[in-house]
N, C-alpha and C positions, 0 to 999 in steps of 0.2 A: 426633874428628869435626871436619872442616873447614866442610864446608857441610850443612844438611839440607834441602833440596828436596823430597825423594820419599823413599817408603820403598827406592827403591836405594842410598842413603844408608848403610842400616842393612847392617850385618852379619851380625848374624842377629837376627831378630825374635823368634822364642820367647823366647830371654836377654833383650831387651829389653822386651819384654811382663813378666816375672817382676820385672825390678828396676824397672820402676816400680810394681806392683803394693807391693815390697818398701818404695819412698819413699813411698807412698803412705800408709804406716801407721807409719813413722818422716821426716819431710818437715823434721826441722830438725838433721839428724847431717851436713850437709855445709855447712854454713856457715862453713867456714874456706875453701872453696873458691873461694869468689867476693868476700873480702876483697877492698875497695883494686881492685874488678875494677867496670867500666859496662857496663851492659847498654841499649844506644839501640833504640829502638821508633819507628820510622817507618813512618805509615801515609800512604797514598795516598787510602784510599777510606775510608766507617766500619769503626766494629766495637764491640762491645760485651764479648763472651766473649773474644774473641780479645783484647783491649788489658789485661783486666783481669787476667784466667788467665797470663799471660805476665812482666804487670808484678809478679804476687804471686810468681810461679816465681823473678823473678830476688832475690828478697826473700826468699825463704826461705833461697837459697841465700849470701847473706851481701854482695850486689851492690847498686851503686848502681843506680836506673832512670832515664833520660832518656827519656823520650814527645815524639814531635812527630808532628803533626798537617800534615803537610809542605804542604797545600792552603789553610791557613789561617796558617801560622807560621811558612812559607817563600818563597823565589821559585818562581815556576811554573818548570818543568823545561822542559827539549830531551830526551826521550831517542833522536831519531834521530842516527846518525852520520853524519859530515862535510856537516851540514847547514848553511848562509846563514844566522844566527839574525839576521835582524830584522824579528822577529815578536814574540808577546807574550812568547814564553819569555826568562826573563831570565838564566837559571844553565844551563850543559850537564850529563846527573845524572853525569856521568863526575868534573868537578870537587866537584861534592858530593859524591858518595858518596866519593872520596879524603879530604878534609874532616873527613867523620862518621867513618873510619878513623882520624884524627888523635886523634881525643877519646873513642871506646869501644874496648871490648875484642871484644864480642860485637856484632855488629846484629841485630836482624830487621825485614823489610820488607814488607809488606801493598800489594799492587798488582792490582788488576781488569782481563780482558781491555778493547778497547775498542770491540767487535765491528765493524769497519770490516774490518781484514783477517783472515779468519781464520790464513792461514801467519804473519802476521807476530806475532799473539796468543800459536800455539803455538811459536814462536822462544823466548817469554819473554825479548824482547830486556833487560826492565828488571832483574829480579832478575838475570840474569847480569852487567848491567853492573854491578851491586853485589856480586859475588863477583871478577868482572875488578879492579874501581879500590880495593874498601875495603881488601883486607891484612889483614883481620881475618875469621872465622869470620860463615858467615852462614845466617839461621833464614828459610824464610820462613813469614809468618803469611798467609799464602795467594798465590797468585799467580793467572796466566793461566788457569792449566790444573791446579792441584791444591793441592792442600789438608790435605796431610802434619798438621799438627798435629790437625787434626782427626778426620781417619783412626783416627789411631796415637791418640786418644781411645775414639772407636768401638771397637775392636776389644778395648782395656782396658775397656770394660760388657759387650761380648760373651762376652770372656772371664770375668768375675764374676759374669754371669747365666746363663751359657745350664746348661740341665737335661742336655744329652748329650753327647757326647767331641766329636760333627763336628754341629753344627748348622743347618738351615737359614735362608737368612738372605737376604730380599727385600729388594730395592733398586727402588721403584718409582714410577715420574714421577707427580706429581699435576700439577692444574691451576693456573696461576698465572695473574693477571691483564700482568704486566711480564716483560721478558725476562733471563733470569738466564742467571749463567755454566754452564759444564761442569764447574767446577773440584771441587765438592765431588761429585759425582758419579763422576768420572774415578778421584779417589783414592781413594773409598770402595772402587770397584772394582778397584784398581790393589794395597789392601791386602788385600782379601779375598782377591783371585787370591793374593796372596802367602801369605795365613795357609795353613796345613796341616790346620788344621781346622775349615773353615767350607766348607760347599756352599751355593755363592754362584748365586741366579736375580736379574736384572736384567729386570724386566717396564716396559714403555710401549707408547705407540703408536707404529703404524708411521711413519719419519720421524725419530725421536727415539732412532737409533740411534746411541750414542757411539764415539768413535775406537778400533777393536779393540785400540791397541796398552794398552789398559788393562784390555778386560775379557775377555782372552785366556783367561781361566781359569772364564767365568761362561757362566749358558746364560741367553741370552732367550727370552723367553715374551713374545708380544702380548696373552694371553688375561688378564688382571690376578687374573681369581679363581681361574683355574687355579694361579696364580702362588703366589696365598695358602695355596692346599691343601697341611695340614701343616707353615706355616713356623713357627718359634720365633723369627725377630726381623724385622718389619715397620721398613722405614726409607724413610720417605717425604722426596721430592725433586724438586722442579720444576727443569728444565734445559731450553735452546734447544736449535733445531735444530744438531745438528754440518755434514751436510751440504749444508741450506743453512742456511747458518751465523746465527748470533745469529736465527731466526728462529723469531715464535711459529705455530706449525702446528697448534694447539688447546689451548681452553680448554675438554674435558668435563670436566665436573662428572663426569661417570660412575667418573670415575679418583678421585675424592674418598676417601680411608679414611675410612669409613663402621665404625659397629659390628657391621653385618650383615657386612659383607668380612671384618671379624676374628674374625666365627664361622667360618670356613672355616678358620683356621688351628690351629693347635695351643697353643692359650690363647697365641698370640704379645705379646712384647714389644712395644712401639711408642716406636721413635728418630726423631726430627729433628736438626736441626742447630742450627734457631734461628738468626734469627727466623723465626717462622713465622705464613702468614694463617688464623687459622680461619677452621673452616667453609668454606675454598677447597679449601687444602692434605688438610687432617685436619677431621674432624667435634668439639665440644666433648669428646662424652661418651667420643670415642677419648684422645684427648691429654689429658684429666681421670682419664685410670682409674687403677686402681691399676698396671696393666700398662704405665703411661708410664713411659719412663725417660727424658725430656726433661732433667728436672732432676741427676739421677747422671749423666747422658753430658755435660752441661757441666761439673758437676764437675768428672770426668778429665779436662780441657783443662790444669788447671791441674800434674796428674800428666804428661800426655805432654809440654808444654812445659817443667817442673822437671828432669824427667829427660833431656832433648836437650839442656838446659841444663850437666846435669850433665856429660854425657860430652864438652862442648866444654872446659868447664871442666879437665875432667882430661886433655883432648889439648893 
């Protein structure tokens, strides 16, 4: 595996669904793999799960970890091309990221849309210039537009929890006060479609339709508690508007997971991504129950990034 982006990435997902499930319960049999091997973590924006899950992945696996905080520990970046740089940017990332290919083995790169243009967001001009100049293998720990490690989490609780072979499985916009990306949305949907057995409903308000070429495989519902009726894994998610773009189109509380909405379903599970606002996003006594799986689904961050780690390793 050269680069992972997306779960197009993957070859076949069921095998890789199984062997991480497989490292997941043996997590220190391949540490000869990443002897003598650096694994650099550059973030653009925070992270909490994502920095830590990633940096223990490459530490189990027998790797050194470099972290940088590139906004505080670096020069500010140029990522347009053949631009006049004099301006504040001091470094073009085309000569950094060749650089950071100089000194690790593995990168991964953490970068946020910046909602001014949306074509130019979905370009993901940055993370591909770091697969273009590094020469090394590249992870990302979220980009523009998706959010593969995180996903390819998801779908490892899905598959450990769920009660029946194809299960129902809501994907549904809450309210948020700030405007957030697509990205975790896009891919949650992007791997659902993908999985073979999840019956994937993407419920929001009208407006807050995401770019089809991710939820090709999902049905939407406006109605939110139609949406609930019968699910087994509630996964709530605040996302901007896609077409008109980065914009907030409503803040109802109505959309709030509530523990009344989760009588409607089918004793469902309840996922986030984290971080998350109570009482905006999710109500206490939801994200408190025993049916939260907040804390097992950040867990696996640490399994789906060990194991994409694994197979760079061995390519």
């Amino acid at each position: 595996m050269k680069q992972f982006t997306s779960v197009k990435d993957v070859s076949h997902l069921p095998a890789l669904v199984k062997e991480a499930l497989e490292l997941k319960r043996h997590p220190y049999n391949y540490k000869y793999l990443g002897e003598n091997k650096v694994l650099g973590l550059i973030f653009m924006n925070p992270s909490l799960r994502t920095r830590l899950s990633t940096q223990r992945a490459g530490m189990n696996l027998g790797m050194n970890v470099i972290v940088m905080d590139i906004n505080k520990d670096g020069w500010k970046l140029e990522t347009r091309e053949g631009v006049i740089m004099d301006g504040d940017a001091a470094e073009h990332v085309k000569d950094a990221v060749g650089v950071m290919g100089q000194y690790c083995d593995i990168i991964g790169v953490r970068t946020f849309p910046t909602f001014e243009n949306r074509a130019e967001d979905y370009a993901e001009n940055v993370i591909n210039q770091f697969i273009k100049y590094a020469g090394v293998p590249i992870i990302s720990l979220e980009s523009s537009t998706l959010h593969p490690l995180q996903s390819f989490a998801d779908l490892l609780t899905i598959t450990e929890y769920k009660k029946t072979i194809k299960p129902k499985v809501v994907l549904t916009w809450a309210p948020h006060p700030k405007s957030l990306p697509q990205a975790v949305p896009n891919s949650f949907a992007e791997w659902m479609s993908t999985a073979e057995d999840v019956d994937l409903v993407i419920t929001h308000p009208e407006g807050y339709e995401l770019d089809e070429k991710f939820t090709w495989n999902a049905r939407i519902e406006y109605n939110q508690n139609k949406a609930f009726e019968g699910a087994e894994f509630i996964y709530a998610k605040n996302w901007s508007s896609y077409h008109q773009y980065g914009q907030i189109l409503s803040k109802d509380r109505s959309w709030t997971v509530s523990a009344d909405k989760m009588k409607l379903t089918n004793d469902a599970y309840f996922m986030h991504c984290l971080p998350v606002r109570r009482n905006v996003v999710v109500n206490d006594d939801v994200i408190d129950s025993p049916n939260s799986l907040i804390i097992k689904q950040a867990a696996n961050r640490l399994w789906s990034a060990q194991t994409i780690l694994k197979k760079m390793l061995e390519g």
